[in-house]
C-alpha positions as CSV (number, residue, x, y, z in Angstrom):
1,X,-15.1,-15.3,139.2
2,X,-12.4,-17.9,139.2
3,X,-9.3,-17.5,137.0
4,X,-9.6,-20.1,133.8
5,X,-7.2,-20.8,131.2
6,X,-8.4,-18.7,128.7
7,X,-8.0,-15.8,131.2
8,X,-5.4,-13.6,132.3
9,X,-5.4,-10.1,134.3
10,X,-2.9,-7.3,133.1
11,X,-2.4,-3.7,132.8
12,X,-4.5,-2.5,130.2
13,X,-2.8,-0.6,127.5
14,X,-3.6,0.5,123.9
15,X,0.0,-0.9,122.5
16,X,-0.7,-4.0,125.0
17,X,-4.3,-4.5,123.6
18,X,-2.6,-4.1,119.7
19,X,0.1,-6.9,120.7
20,X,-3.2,-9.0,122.0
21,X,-2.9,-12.5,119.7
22,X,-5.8,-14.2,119.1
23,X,-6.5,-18.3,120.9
24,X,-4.9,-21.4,119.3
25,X,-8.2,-23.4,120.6
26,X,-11.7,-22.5,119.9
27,X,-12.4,-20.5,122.6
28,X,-12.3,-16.9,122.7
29,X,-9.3,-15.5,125.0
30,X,-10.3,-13.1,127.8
31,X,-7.4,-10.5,129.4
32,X,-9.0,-8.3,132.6
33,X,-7.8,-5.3,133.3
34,X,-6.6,-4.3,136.5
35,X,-8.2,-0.9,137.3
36,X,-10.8,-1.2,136.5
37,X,-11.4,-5.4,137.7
38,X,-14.5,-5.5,135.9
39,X,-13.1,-4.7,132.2
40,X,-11.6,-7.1,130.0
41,X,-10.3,-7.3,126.2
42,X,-11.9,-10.0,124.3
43,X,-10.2,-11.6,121.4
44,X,-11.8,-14.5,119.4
45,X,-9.8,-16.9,117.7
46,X,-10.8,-14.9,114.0
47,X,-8.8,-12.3,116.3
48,X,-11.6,-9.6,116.8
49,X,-11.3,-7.7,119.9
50,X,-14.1,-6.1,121.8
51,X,-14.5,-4.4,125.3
52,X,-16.7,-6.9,127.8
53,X,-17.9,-6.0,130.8
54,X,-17.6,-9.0,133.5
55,X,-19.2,-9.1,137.0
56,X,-21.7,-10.8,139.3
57,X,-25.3,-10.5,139.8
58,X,-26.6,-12.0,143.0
59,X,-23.8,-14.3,142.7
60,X,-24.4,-15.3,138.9
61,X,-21.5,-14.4,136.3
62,X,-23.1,-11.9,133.7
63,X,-20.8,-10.7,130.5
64,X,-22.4,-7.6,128.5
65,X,-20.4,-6.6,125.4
66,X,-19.3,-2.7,125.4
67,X,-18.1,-2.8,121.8
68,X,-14.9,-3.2,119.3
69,X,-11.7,-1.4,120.5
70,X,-11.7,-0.1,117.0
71,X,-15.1,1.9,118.4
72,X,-14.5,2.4,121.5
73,X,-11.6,4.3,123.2
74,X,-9.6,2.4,126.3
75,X,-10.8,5.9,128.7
76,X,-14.0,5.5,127.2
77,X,-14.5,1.5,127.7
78,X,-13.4,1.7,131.4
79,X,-15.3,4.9,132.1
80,X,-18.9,2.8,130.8
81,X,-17.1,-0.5,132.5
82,X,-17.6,1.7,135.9
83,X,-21.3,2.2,135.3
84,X,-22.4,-0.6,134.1
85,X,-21.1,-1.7,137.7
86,X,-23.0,0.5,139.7
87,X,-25.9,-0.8,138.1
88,X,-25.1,-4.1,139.3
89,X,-24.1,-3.0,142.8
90,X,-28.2,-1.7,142.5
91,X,-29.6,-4.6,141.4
92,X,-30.0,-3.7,137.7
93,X,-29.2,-6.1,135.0
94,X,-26.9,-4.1,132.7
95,X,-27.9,-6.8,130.0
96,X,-31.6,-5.6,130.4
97,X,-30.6,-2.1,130.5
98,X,-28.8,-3.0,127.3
99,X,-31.8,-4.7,125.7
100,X,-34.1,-1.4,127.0
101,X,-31.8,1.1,125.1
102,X,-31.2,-0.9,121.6
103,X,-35.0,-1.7,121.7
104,X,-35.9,2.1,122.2
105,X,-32.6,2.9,119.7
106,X,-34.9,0.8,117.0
107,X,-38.0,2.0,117.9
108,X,-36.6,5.7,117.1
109,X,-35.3,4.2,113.7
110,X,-38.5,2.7,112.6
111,X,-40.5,6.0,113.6
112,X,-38.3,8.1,111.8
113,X,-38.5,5.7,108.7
114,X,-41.9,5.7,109.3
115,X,-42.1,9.1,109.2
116,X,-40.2,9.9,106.2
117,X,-42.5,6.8,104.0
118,X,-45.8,9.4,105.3
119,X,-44.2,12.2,104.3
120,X,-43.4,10.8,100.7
121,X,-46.9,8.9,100.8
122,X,-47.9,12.3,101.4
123,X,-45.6,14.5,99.0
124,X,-45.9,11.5,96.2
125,X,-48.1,13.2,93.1
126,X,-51.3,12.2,92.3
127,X,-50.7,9.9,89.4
128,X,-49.6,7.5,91.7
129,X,-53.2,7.1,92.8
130,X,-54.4,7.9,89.1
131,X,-52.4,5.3,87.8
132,X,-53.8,2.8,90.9
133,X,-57.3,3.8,89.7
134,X,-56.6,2.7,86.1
135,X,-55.6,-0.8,87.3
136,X,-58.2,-1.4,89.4
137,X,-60.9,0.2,87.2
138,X,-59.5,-1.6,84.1
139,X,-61.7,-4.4,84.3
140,X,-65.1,-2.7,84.3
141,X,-64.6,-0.1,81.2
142,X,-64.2,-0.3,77.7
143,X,-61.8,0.4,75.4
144,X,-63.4,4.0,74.8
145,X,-63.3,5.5,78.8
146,X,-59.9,3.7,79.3
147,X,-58.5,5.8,76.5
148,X,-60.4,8.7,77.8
149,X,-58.7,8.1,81.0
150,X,-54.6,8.1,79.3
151,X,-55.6,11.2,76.8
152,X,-56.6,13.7,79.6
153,X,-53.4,12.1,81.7
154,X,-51.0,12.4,78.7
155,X,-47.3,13.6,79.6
156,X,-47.4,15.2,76.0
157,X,-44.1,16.2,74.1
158,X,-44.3,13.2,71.8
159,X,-43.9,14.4,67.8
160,X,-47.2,14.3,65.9
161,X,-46.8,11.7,63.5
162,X,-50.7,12.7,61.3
163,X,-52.5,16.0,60.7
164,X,-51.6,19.0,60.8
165,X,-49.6,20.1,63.5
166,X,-51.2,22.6,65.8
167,X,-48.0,23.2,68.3
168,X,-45.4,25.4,67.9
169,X,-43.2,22.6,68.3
170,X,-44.7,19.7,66.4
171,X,-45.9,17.5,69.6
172,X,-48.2,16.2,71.5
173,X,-50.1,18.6,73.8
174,X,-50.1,17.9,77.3
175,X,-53.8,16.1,78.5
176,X,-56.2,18.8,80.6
177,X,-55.3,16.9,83.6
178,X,-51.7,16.4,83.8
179,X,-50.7,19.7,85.4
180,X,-53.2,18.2,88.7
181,X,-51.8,15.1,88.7
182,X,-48.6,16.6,89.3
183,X,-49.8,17.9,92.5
184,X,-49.4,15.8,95.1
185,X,-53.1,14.6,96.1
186,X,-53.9,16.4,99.4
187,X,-53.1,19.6,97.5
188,X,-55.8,19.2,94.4
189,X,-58.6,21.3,95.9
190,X,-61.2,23.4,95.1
191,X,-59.4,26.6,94.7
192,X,-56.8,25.1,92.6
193,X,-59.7,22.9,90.2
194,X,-61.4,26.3,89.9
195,X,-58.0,28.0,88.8
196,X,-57.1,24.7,86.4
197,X,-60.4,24.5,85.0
198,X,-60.6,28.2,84.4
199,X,-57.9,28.1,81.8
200,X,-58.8,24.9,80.7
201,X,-62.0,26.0,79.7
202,X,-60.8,28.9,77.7
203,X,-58.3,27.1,75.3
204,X,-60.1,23.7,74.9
205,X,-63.8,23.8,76.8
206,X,-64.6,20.1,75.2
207,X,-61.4,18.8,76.5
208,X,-61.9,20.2,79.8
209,X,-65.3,19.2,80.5
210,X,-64.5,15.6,79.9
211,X,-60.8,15.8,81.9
212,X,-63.4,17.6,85.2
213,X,-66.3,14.8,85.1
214,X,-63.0,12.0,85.0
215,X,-61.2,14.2,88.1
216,X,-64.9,13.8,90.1
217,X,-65.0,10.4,89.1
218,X,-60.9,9.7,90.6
219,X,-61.6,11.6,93.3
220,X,-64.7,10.2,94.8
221,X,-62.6,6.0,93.7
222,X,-60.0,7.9,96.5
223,X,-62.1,8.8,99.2
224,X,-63.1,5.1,99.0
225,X,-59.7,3.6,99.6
226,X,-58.2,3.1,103.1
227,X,-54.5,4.8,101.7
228,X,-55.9,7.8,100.1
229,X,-58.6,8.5,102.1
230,X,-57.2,10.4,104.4
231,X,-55.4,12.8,101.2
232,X,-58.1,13.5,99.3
233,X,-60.8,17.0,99.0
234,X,-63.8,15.3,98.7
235,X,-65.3,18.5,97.7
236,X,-62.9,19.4,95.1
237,X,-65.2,19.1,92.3
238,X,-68.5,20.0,94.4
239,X,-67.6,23.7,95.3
240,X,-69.9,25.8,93.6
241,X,-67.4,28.5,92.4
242,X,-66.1,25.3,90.7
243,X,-69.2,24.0,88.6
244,X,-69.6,27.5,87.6
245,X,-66.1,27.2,85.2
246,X,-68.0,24.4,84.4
247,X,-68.2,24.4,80.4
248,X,-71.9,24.3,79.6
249,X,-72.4,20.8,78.1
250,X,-74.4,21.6,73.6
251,X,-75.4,18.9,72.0
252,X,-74.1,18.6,68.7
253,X,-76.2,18.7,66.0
254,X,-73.8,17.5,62.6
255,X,-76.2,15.1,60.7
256,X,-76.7,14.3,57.3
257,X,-80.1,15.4,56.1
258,X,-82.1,13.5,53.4
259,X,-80.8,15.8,50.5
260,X,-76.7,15.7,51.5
261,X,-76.8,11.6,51.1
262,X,-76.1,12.0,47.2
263,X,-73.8,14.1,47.4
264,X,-72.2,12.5,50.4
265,X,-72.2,9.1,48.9
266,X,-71.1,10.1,45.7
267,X,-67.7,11.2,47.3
268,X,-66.9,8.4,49.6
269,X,-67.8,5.8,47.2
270,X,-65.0,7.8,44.9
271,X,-62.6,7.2,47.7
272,X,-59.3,5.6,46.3
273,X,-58.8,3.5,49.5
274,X,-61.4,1.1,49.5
275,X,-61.1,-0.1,53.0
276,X,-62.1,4.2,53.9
277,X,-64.5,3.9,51.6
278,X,-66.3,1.1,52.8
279,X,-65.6,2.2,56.3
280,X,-67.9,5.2,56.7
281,X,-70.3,3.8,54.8
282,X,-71.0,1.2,57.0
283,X,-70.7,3.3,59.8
284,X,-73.7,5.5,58.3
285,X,-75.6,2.1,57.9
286,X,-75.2,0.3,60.7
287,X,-75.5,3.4,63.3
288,X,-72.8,1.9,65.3
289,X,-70.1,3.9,66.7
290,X,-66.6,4.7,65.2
291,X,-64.5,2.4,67.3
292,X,-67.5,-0.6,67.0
293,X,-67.0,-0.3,63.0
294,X,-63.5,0.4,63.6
295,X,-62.9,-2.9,66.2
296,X,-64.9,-5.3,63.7
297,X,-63.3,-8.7,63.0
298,X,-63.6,-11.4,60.2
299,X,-64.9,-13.6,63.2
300,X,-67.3,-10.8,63.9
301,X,-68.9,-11.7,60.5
302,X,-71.4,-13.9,60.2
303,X,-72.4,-13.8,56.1
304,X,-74.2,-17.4,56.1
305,X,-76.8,-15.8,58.9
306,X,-76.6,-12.2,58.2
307,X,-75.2,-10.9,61.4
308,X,-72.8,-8.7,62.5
309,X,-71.0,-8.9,66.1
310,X,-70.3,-5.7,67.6
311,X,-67.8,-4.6,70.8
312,X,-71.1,-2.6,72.5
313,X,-69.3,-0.2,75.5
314,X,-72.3,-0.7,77.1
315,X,-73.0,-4.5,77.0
316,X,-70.0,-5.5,76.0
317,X,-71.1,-7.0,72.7
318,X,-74.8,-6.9,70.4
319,X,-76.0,-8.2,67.3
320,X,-77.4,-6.6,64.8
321,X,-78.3,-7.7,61.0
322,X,-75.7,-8.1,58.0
323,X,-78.1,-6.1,55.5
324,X,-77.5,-6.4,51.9
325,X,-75.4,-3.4,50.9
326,X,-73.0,-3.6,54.1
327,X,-72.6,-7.7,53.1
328,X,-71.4,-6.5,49.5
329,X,-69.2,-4.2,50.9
330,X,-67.3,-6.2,53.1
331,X,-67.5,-9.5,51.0
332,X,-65.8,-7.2,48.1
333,X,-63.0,-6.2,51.4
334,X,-62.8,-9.8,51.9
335,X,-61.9,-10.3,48.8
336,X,-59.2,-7.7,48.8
337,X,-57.7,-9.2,52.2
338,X,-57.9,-12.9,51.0
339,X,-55.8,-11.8,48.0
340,X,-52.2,-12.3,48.3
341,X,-49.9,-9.9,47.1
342,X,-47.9,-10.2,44.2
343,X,-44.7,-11.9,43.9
344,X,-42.8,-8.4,43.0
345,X,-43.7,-4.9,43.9
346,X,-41.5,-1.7,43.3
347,X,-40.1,0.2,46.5
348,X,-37.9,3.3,45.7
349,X,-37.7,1.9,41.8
350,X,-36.2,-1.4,42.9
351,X,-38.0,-4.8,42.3
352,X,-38.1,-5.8,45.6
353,X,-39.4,-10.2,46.5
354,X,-42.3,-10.2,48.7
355,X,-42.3,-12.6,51.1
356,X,-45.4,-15.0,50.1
357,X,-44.6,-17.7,52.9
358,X,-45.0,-15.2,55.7
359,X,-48.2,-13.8,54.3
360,X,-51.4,-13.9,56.0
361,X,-54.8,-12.4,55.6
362,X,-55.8,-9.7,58.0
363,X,-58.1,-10.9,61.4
364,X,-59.2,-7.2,61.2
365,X,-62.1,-6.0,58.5
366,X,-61.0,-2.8,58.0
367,X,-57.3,-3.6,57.9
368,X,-54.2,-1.3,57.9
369,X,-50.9,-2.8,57.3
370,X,-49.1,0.4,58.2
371,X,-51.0,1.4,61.3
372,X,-49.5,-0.6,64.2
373,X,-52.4,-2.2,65.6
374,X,-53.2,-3.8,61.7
375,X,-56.0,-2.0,61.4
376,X,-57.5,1.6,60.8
377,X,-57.0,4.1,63.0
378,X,-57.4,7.2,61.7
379,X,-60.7,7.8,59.1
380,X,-61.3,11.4,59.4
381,X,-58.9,12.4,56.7
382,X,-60.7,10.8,54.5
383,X,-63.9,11.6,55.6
384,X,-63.1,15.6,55.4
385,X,-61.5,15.2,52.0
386,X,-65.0,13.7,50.8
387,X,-67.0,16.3,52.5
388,X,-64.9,19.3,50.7
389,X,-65.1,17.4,47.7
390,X,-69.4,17.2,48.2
391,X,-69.8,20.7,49.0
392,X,-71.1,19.3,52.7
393,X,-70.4,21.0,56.1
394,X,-66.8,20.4,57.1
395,X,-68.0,19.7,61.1
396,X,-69.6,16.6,60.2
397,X,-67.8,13.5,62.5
398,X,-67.5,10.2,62.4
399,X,-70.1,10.1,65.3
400,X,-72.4,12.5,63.5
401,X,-72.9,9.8,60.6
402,X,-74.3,7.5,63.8
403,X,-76.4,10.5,64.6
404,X,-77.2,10.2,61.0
405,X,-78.4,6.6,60.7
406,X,-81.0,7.4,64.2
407,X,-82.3,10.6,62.1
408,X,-82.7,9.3,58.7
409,X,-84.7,6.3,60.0
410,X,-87.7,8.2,61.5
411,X,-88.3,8.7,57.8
412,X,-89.2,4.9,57.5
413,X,-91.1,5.2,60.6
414,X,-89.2,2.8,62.4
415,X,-90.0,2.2,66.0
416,X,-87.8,4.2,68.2
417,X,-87.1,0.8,69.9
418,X,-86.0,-0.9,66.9
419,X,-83.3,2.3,66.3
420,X,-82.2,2.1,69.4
421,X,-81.5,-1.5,70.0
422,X,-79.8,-1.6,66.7
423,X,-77.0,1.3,67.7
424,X,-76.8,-0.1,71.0
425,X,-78.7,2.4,72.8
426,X,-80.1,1.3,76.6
427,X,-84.3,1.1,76.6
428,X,-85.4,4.0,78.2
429,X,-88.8,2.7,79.2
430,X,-90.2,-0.4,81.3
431,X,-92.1,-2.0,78.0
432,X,-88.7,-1.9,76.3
433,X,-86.4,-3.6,79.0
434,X,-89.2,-5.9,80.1
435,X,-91.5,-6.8,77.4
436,X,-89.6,-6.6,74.0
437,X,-87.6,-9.3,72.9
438,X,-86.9,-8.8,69.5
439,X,-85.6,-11.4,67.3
440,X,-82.9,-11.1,64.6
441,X,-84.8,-11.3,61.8
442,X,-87.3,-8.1,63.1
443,X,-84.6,-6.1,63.5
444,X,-83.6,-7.1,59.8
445,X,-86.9,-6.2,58.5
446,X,-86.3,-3.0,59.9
447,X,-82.9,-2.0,59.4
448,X,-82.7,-3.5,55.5
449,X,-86.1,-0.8,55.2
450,X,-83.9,2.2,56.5
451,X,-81.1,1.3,54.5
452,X,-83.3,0.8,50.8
453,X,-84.6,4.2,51.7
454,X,-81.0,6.0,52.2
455,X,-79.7,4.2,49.3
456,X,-82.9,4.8,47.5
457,X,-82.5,8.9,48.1
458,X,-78.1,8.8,47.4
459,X,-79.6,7.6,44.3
460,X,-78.2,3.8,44.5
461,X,-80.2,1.3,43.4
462,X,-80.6,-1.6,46.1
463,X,-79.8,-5.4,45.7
464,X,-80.7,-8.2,47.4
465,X,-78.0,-9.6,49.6
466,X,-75.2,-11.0,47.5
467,X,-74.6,-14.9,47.4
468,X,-71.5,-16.1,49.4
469,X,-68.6,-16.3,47.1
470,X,-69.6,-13.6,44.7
471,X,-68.8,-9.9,45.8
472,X,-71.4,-7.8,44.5
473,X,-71.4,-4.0,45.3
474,X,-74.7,-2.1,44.8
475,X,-73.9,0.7,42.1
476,X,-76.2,3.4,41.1
């Protein structure tokens, strides 16, 4: 290699290599050392110095960096300077060599981060995936199995805000499934279910049941998809030793028989809160379920027509008739939500301005101002105040007055098909899917004949549907 201007050839020293200054020009300055010839020092015109390697392969010039004299030692540079020649005196490109090692250096690095995302991929707890189930399931159920699916998943700990509290701390239980979840998912399998659901069962068997059919359900979703596959027991939940802590499914039987509806009705229509009151009455009369009645809107309520528009978790939404006692009652509710409040109320014995211009009536039917989705959440205190108060079994739910309403109407004679269709139950034979299409007004013939008959035997005279504009509650 011939000797340019921006090279020079001197004894390589460490004080002689800190003296270096950098190029006045733009191009980087280059000082060979003399044992050995192939090493040089360097220094760009930012005044960086590195170790460089210079020599000739088959008669072309070739440069390979060593690296920064602040890495490298002077020994240590001229010691790799002397290999990195005996490659070339072989044959072998040092740059190539170079290439071969940092290549293989990454490839290392991205298997051992690859490694290390596995191995949290594989450690990571199963609410990861829960969570990723959720999401993508989101879409296809209803409000009902999507709360279903965050109660058994609850963290817990939260204060309880209503009821009587039932921890020794005042919060929140944990939900059935939570302790699983934790686990990462390779490691929820049958022995461990069978443990989990074992002591499950024996503190809250309901609970339980419904957190083991939702842990089959996320764990076949898994065994479907490419990134858990290959984490998940499919037979978790199949083991037999497992379905045998299985809580045995009873159907509940809490109804209202013919000779509790006076009673019954006698204490919720002496409900103070008119919007409860009316609430589990038209639950009883419609036969819909608690978070239908619950969900209703004003929009959902046709009074002109007669119809009602319910949220169906099966169909996503059905109509059924607006019969005459259920119009009254929610025309009277109408009336209470239209109604704006007065100008002054009293808060802690202060007169205290309401704000009229920010007023607006409720979307919801049965409204709650202090609940914080605006409408009610919570009927059962009511419901088991009325029951005490009736002398009626205190087991009786919200979901047994819908178990009600199917009862009571075989008393009318009702075709089972009419029941069904108005509580939103699927037909369970061919004729019914196929070859009954009931109009509105049937139904109506039906349903306004079971609800004369309950009515009839609370001891509540029916009325005819009240005219639009004129509230008119039927009254014994």
């Amino acid at each position: 290699m011939g000797k340019r201007a921006d090279t020079e050839r001197r004894k390589l020293t460490i004080q002689r290599i800190k003296s270096m200054e950098p190029p006045t020009g733009k191009q980087a300055r280059y000082v060979y050392d003399e044992d050995p010839r192939c090493l040089c020092i360097r220094i760009t015109p930012a005044g960086a110095k590195s170790f460089v390697f210079a020599a000739k392969l088959n008669t072309i010039p070739i440069r390979v960096t060593i690296g920064s004299v602040d890495a490298w030692l002077l020994d240590a540079a001229r010691e790799e300077a002397r290999r990195l020649q005996v490659m070339v005196d072989q044959g072998i490109d040092p740059r190539q060599e170079k290439a071969d090692r940092i290549a293989a250096a990454e490839a290392k690095k991205a298997a051992a981060v690859a490694a290390k995302l596995e191995a949290e991929r594989m450690s990571a707890p199963a609410l990861d995936a829960w969570s990723a189930y959720i999401e993508a399931r989101r879409g296809k159920w209803g409000g009902l199995m999507l709360r279903d699916h965050e109660r058994v998943s609850a963290e817990g700990g939260k204060p309880i805000t209503r009821g009587r509290k039932t921890t020794d701390d005042g919060t929140t239980q944990a939900g059935a499934l939570r302790p699983l979840l934790a686990l990462p998912l390779r490691e929820i399998d049958a022995d461990r279910v069978q443990a989990w659901l074992a002591g499950e069962a024996a503190k809250r068997p309901t609970h339980a049941a419904l957190a083991f059919r939702l842990l089959r359900g996320f764990l076949n979703w898994c065994a479907e998809q490419p990134v858990f596959a290959d984490q998940v027991q499919t037979g978790a939940c199949a083991a037999k030793a497992v379905r045998e802590e299985l809580p045995k499914r009873q159907a509940k039987d809490d109804c209202l028989q013919r000779e509790m509806l006076r009673p019954w009705f006698e204490q919720v229509r002496a409900i103070s809160n008119p919007v409860h009151s009316a609430y589990l009455q038209v639950a009883l009369l419609t036969g819909a379920r608690r978070e239908e009645v619950a969900g209703l809107r004003w929009e959902d309520v046709d009074f002109q027509w007669k119809a009602l528009t319910i949220g169906d978790k099966l169909e996503g939404e059905r109509t059924i008739p607006l019969t005459p006692y259920v119009a009254g009652l929610l025309l009277e509710l109408k009336r209470i939500n239209d109604t704006p409040p007065p100008e002054w109320r009293v808060l802690h014995g202060k007169r205290i301005k309401n704000d009229l211009d920010a007023w607006e009536p409720s979307p919801w039917v049965f409204a709650s101002p202090t609940a914080e989705s605006g409408r009610l959440q919570e009927p059962r205190i009511a419901h088991k105040r009325a029951l005490a108060a009736a002398g009626l079994p205190s087991d009786m739910t919200i979901h047994g007055l819908r178990r009600s309403f199917g009862t009571l109407s075989e008393w009318c004679q009702v075709p089972t098909g009419v029941v069904a269709q108005i509580m939103g139950h699927k037909p369970s034979a061919t004729a019914e899917k196929h070859y009954r299409i009931r109009p509105l007004d049937l139904l109506r013939m039906w349903h306004e004949r079971i609800e004369n008959w309950i009515l009839t035997e609370a001891g509540i005279k029916p009325r005819p549907a009240p005219e639009i504009g004129k509230p008119a509650l039927a009254v014994a």
